[in-house]
C-alpha positions in Angstrom: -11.1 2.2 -6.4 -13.4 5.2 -4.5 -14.2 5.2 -0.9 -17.5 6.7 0.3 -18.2 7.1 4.4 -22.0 7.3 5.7 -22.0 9.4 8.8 -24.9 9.6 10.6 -26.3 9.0 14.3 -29.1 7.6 13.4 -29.1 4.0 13.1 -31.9 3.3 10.9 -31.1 5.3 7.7 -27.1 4.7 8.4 -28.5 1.4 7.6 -30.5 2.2 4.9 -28.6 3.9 3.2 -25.6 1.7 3.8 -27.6 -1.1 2.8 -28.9 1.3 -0.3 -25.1 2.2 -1.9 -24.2 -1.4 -1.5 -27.3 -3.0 -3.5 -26.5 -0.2 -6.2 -23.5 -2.2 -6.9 -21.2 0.8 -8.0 -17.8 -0.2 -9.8 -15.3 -0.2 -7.2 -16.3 2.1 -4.8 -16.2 0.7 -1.1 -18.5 1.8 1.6 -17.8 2.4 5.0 -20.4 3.6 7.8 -19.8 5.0 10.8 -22.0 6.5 13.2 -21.0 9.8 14.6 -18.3 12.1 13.7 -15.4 11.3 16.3 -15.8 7.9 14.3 -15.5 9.3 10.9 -12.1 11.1 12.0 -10.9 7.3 13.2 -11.6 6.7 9.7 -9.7 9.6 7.9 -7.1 9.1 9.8 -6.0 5.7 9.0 -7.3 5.5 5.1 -8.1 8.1 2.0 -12.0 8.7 2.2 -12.7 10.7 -1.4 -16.5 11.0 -0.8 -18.7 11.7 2.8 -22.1 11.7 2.8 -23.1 13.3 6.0 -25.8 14.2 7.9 -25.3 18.0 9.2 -27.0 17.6 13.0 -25.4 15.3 15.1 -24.7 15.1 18.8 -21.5 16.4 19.6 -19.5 17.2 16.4 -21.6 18.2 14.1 -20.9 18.0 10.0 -20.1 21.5 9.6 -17.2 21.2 11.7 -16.6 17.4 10.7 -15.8 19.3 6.9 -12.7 21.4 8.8 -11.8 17.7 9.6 -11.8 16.3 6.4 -10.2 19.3 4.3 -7.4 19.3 7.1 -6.6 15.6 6.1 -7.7 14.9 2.5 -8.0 18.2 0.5 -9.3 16.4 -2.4 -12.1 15.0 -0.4 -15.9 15.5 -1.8 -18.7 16.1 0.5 -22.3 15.5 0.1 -24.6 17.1 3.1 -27.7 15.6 4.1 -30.1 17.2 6.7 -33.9 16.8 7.8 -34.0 20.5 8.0 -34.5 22.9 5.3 -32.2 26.1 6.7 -30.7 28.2 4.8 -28.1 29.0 7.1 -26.7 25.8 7.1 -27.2 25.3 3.2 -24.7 28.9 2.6 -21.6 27.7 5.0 -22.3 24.6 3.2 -21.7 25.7 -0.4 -19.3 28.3 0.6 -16.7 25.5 1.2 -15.2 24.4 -1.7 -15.1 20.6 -0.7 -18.9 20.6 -0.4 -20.1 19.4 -3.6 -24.5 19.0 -3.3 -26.6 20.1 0.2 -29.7 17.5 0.1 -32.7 17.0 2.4 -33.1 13.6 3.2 -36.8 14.0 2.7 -35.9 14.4 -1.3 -35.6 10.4 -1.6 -32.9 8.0 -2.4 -32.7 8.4 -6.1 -32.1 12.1 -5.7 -28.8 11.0 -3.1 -27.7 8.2 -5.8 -27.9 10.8 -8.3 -25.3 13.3 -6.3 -23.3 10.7 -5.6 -23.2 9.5 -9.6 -22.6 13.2 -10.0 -19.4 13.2 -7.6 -18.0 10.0 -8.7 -17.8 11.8 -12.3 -16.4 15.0 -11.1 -13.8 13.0 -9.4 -13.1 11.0 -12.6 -13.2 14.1 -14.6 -10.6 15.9 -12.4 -8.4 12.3 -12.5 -8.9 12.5 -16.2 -7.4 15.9 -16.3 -4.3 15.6 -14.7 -3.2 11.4 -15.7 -4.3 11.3 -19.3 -1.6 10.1 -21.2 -0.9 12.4 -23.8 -0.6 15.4 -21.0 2.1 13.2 -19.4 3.7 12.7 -22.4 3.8 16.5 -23.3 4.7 17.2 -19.5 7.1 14.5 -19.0 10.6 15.0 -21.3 12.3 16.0 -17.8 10.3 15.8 -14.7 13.2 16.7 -12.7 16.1 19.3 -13.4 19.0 17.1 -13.9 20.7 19.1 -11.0 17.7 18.6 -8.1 18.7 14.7 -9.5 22.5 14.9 -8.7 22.2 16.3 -5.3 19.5 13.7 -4.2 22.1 11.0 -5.4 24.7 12.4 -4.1 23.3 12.7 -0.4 22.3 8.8 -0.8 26.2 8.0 -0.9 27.1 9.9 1.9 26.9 7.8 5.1 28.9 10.6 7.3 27.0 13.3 9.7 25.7 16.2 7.2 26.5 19.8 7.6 23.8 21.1 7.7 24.4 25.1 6.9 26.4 23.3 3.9 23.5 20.9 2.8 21.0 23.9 2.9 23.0 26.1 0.9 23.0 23.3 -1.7 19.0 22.5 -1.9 18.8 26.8 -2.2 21.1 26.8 -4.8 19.1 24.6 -7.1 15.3 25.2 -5.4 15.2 21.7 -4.0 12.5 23.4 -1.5 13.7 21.1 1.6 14.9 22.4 4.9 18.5 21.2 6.1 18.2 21.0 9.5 14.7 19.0 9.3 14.1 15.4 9.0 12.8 13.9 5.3 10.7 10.6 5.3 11.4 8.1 2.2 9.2 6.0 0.0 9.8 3.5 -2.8 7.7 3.1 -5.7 8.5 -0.6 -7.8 7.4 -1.1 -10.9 6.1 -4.7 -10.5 4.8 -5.7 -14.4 5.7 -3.8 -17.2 3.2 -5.0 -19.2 3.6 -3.6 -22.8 6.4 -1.0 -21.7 9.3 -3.2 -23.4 11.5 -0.6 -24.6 14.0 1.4 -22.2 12.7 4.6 -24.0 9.2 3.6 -22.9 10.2 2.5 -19.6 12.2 5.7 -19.0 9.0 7.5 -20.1 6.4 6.0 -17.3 9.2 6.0 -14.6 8.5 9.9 -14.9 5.4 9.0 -15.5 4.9 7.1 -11.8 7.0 10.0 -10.5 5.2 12.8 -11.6 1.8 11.1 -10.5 3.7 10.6 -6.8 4.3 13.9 -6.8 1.0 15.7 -7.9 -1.3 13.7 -5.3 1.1 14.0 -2.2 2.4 17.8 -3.0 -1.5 18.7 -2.0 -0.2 19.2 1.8 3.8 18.4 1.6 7.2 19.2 -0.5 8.6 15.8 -2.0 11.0 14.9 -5.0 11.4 12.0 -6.6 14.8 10.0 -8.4 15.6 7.3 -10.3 17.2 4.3 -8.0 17.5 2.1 -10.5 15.6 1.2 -13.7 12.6 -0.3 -11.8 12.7 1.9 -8.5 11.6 5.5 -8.0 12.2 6.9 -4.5 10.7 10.1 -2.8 11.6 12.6 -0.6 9.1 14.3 1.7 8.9 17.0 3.9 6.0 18.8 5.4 5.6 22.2 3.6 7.5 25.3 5.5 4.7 27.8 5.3 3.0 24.7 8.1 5.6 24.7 10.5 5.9 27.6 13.0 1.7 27.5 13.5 2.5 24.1 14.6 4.5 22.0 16.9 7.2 19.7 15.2 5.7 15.8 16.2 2.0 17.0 16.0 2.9 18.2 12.1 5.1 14.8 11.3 1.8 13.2 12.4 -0.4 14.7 10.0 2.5 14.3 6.9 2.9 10.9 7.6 -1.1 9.8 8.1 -1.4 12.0 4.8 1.7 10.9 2.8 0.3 6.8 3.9 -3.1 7.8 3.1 -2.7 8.5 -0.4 -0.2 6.3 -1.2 -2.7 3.7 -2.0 -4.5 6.9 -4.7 -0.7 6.7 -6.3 -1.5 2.9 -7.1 -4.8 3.4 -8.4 -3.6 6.3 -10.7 -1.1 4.4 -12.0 -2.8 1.5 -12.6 -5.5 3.3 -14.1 -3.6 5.8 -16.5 -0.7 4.0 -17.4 -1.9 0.2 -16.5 1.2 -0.5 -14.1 1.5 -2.0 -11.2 3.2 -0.6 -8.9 4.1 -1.8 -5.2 5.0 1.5 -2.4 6.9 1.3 0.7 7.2 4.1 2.7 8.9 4.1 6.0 6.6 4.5 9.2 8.8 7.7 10.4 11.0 10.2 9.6 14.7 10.1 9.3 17.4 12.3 9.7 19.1 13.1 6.3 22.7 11.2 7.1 20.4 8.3 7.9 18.5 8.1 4.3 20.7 5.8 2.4 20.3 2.9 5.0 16.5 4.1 5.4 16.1 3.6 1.6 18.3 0.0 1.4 15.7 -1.6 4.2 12.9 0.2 2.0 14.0 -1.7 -0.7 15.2 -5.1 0.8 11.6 -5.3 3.0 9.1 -6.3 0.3 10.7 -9.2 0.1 10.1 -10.5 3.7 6.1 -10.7 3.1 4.1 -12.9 1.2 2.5 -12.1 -2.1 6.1 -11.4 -4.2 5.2 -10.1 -7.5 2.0 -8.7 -6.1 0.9 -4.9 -5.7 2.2 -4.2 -2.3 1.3 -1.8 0.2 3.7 -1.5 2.9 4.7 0.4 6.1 8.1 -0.3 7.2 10.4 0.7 10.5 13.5 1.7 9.2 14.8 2.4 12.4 14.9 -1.3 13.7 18.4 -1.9 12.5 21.5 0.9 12.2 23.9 0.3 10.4 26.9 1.5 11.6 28.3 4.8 10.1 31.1 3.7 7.1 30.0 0.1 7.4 29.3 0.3 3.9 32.8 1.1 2.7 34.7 -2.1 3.9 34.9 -5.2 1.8 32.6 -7.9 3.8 29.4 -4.9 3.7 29.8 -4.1 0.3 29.6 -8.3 -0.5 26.6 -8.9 2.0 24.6 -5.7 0.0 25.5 -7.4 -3.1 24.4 -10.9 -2.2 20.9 -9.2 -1.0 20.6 -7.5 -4.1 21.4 -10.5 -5.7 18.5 -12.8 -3.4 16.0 -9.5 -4.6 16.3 -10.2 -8.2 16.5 -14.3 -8.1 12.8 -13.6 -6.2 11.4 -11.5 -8.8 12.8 -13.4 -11.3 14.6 -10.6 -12.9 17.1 -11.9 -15.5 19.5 -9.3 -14.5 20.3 -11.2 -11.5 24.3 -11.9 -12.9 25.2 -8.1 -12.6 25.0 -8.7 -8.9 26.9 -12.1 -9.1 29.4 -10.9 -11.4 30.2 -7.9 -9.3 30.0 -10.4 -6.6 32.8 -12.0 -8.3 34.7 -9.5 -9.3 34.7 -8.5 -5.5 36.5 -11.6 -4.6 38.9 -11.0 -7.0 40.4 -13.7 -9.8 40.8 -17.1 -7.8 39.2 -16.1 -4.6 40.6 -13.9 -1.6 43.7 -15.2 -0.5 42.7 -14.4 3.2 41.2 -17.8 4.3 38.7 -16.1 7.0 37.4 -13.7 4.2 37.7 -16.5 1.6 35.1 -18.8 4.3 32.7 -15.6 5.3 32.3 -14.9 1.4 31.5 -18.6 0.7 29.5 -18.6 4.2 27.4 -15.1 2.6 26.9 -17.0 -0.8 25.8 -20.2 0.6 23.3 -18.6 3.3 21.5 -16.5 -0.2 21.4 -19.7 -2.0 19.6 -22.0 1.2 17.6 -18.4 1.6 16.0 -17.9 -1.5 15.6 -21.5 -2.2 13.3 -21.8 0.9 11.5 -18.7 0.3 10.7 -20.2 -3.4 9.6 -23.4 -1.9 12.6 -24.9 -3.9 14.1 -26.5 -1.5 13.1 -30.4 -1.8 13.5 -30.2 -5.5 16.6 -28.7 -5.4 17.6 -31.9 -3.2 16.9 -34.1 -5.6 17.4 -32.4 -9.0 20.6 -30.1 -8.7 22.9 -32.2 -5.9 22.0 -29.6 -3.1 24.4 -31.7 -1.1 27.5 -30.5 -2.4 27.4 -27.4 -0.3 28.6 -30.0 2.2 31.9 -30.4 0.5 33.3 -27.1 0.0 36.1 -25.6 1.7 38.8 -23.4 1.6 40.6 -25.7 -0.6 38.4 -25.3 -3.0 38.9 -24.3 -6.3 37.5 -21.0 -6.6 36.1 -21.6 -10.1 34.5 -24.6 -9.2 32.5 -22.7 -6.6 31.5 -19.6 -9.1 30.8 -22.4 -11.6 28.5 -24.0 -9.3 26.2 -21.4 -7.7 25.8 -19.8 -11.2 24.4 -23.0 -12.3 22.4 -22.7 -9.6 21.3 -18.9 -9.6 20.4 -20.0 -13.0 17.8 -23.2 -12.5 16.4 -21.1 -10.0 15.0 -18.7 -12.1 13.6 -21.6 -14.5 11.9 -22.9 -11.8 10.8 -20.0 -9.7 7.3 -19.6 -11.7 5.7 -22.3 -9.1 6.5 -19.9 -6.1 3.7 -17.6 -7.1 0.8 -20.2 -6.9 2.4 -21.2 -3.7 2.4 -17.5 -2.3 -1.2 -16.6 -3.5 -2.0 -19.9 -1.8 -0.9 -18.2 1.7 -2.3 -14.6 0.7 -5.9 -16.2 0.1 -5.5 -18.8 3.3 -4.7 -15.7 4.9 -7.7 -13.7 4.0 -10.1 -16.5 5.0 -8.8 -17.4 7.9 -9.3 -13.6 8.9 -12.6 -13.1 7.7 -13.4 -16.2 9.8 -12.3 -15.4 12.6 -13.6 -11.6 12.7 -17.4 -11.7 10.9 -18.1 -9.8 14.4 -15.7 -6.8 13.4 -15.0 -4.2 10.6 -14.9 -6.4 7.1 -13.9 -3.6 4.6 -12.2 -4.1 2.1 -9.9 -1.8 3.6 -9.6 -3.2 6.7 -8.5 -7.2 5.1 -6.4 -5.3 2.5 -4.4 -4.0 5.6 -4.3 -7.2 6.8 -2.2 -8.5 4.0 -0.3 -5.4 3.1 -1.6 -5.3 -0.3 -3.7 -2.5 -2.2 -7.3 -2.5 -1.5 -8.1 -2.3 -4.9 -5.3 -4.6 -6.3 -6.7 -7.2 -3.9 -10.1 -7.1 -4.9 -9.7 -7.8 -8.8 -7.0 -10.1 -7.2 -9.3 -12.0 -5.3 -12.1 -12.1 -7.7 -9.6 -13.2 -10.6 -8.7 -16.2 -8.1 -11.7 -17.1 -6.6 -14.1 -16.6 -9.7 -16.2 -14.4 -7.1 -16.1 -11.1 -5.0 -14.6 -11.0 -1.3 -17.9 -9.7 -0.3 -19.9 -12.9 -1.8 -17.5 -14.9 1.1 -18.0 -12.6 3.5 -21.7 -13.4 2.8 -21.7 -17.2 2.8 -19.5 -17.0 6.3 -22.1 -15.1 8.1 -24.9 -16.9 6.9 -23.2 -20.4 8.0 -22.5 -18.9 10.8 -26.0 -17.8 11.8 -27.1 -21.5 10.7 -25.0 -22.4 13.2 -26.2 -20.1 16.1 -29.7 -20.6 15.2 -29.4 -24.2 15.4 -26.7 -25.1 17.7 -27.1 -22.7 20.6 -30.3 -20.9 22.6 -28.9 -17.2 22.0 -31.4 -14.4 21.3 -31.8 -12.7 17.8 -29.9 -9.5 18.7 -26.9 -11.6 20.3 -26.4 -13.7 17.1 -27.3 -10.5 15.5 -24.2 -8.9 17.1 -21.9 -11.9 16.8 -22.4 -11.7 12.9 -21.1 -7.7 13.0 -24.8 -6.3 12.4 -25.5 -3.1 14.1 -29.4 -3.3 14.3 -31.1 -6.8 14.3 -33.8 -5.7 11.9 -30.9 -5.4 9.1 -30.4 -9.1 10.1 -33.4 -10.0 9.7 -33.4 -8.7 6.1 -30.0 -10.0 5.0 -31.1 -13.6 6.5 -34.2 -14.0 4.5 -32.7 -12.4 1.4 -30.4 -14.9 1.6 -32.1 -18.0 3.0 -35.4 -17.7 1.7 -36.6 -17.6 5.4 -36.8 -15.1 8.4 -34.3 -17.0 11.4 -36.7 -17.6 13.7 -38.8 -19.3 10.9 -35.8 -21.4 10.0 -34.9 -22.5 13.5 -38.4 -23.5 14.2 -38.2 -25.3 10.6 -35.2 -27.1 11.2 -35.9 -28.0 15.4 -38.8 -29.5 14.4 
């Protein structure tokens, strides 16, 4: 999915052309309108915009200095100028800057603007084209990564102590990892979530580096960043804001452009993806920077958190505070830790339904050692850990009332320290294992929420910003994603709902209340009252004051 931004101050042809771009119907491109410049910068800084069709004169910032804005955000960004004025001065800055694609006089007509735009979309496809087709990643992919760069990164995820960090720069020089020691990195996971027709490891090992490579082409635009394996589903990253940016700029004001850049375009990583190598692919990326000894628990509540939202299985988009919980330093090297990370890696998998669930039980076991710890306080805490996963991911299934009555949930009840050991690994394998034959139902139940969720939203703010965008955010899922999501669902688009609430809505002002045109105008989120006018007899047949007359009698 592309996202195109109106700017102009003028109301009427915002609207029109607003109104223009969305009765074109283009595939998957999203518009957004905004009204002057300081709104347009709201805009880039919370989402990606890749095309902004601007008008050049406008009251306080004007578009030749809204274009240092945009390239200082989105570098990729196209740029389409409109202006009532033919000058040449401002046509010559315009195409000097390499972001400005077409300069257009808004007297030249809306086919000539749709025709730029058509133009644009294609040069952005072509350039997409270029660097995600897959026989280039196939003849750039047979090591993404020196094997060396890999180690390092691993090796810094195991160590929980305080870093030296003359030592730890010395390493990244010695093998070009271009990081700075004594600077803070920010993580992000990438999760494969369906591998579709990948079914060999081979293949699988080739579109990891695959997802990596795309990672690290779109966000190395404005910042350094690596990726690694995790694990045969999980790629993480490693970012850092580029070194040449840091002494023209203070420290927090530079972390604040990385980290509305690096969550910017983490939604571009899904869509290239998806759209090159049709996988989905679900990022979480942590909502500030960490300090190198603190990555490896950064990157376990990375990985643990997309499992505490709805929509499991589903192409997530999520922001996470790592910094909530610290663990404390060597916490990870006794006995009871290393159990509870197990059991949590354990409750990941049983949600997914992955069927490599039993390495984590077995290692489980194997922890506990043959016939259970002798230790009765350990022997209770590990049988406490196991029972709490069990009564946790059964709930968050919705398996819990069938479990009552179809595997003897009850028996928890009845073990003790007495217990045989075997009897209790017997029994919550036997459970791990219905579980995943009956899991399938949770994901009926969980688009269930996501969809009540988006209605309930869309109800209860027809006044306020509707983008796609905006509802996306609103249940941490990809814009995109939740588009063909919704429409696959539903049988229709998000913004044929959005339609049929405003216009029962107006019904309902027209008929049920004595407010003025421009008041139910404003209630139903429409800048100008004339556009309402034209949207309510599109839709109805009738202008509103012609049906409230109509239906009053």
């Amino acid at each position: 999915m592309q996202r195109m931004m109106i700017v102009d101050d003028e109301p009427n042809i915002l609207d029109g052309l607003y109104e223009f771009f969305v009765k074109a119907d283009f595939k998957d491109l999203e518009i957004i309108k905004v009204h002057s410049a300081d709104h347009a910068i709201d805009w880039l800084n919370t989402v990606k915009i890749d095309i902004v069709l601007s008008d050049i004169c406008m009251p306080g910032m004007d578009g030749m200095a809204l274009i240092q804005e945009i390239v200082d955000r989105w570098p990729r960004c196209k740029v389409i100028l409109l202006t009532g004025h033919n000058e040449f001065d401002f046509a010559h800055q315009a195409i000097r800057n390499p972001c400005v694609v077409d300069y257009l006089l808004k007297t030249e007509g809306m086919d000539k603007i749709r025709a730029a735009v058509e133009l644009t979309l294609e040069k952005i496809s072509s350039e997409e084209d270029y660097f995600y087709k897959s026989q280039w990643l196939r003849d750039k992919l047979p090591r993404a990564l020196p094997q060396l760069q890999q180690q390092l990164l691993h090796d810094i995820l195991r160590r929980t102590e305080r870093i030296d960090r003359q030592s730890l720069q010395v390493e990244f020089d010695a093998i070009q990892l271009p990081f700075k020691a004594d600077g803070s990195v920010l993580p992000i996971i990438l999760r494969m979530e369906a591998w579709r027709n990948y079914e060999t490891a081979s293949d699988r090992s080739l579109i990891r580096y695959a997802v990596a490579n795309i990672a690290e082409e779109l966000l190395s635009d404005k910042v350094e960043v690596k990726a690694v394996d995790l694990d045969p589903g999980t790629i993480a990253c490693f970012v850092q804001p580029k070194s040449e940016s840091v002494s023209s700029i203070k420290e927090e004001e530079l972390w604040l452009k990385t980290l509305r850049f690096v969550h910017g375009t983490m939604e571009s990583v899904q869509q290239a993806c998806g759209k090159c190598l049709q996988l989905s692919v679900s990022i979480i990326a942590s909502d500030q920077e960490v300090h190198w000894h603190e990555l490896n628990y950064a990157l376990n509540r990375l990985r643990l958190a997309i499992f505490d939202s709805p929509g499991l299985g589903m192409e997530k988009l999520l922001r996470i505070n790592t910094k909530e919980v610290s663990p404390s330093p060597g916490s990870m090297h006794n006995r009871n830790a290393t159990a509870e990370l197990l059991l949590d890696y354990l409750k990941q998998r049983l949600l997914e339904g992955d069927l490599d669930w039993g390495t984590s039980f077995r290692k489980w076991v194997e922890l506990s050692g043959e016939g259970g710890p002798e230790d009765p306080f350990l022997r209770l805490r590990l049988m406490s850990g196991i029972s709490n996963t069990l009564l946790q991911t059964l709930q968050e299934l919705g398996l819990t009332e069938k479990a009552h009555s179809g595997m003897n949930l009850s028996r928890l009840l009845y073990f003790n320290i007495n217990t045989h050991w075997s009897d209790v690994i017997s029994f919550y394998h036997t459970f791990f294992e219905w579980i995943i034959s009956n899991r399938s139902a949770t994901y009926k139940h969980d688009e269930s929420n996501i969809l009540s969720m988006i209605h309930q939203y869309i109800k209860s703010h027809l006044a306020d910003d509707l983008s796609l965008t905006r509802i996306a955010q609103e249940v941490s899922l990809n814009p995109s994603y939740l588009s063909r999501w919704y429409k696959r669902t539903t049988g229709k688009g998000i913004s044929d709902y959005i339609l049929e609430k405003k216009v029962e809505l107006s019904k309902e002002l027209l008929l049920g209340t004595a407010l003025k045109m421009h008041e139910i105008s404003g209630q139903l989120g429409f800048s100008d009252q004339h556009y309402f006018f034209r949207f309510f007899k599109k839709t109805v047949g009738c202008t509103p004051q012609e049906y409230r007359e109509q239906k009053r009698g």
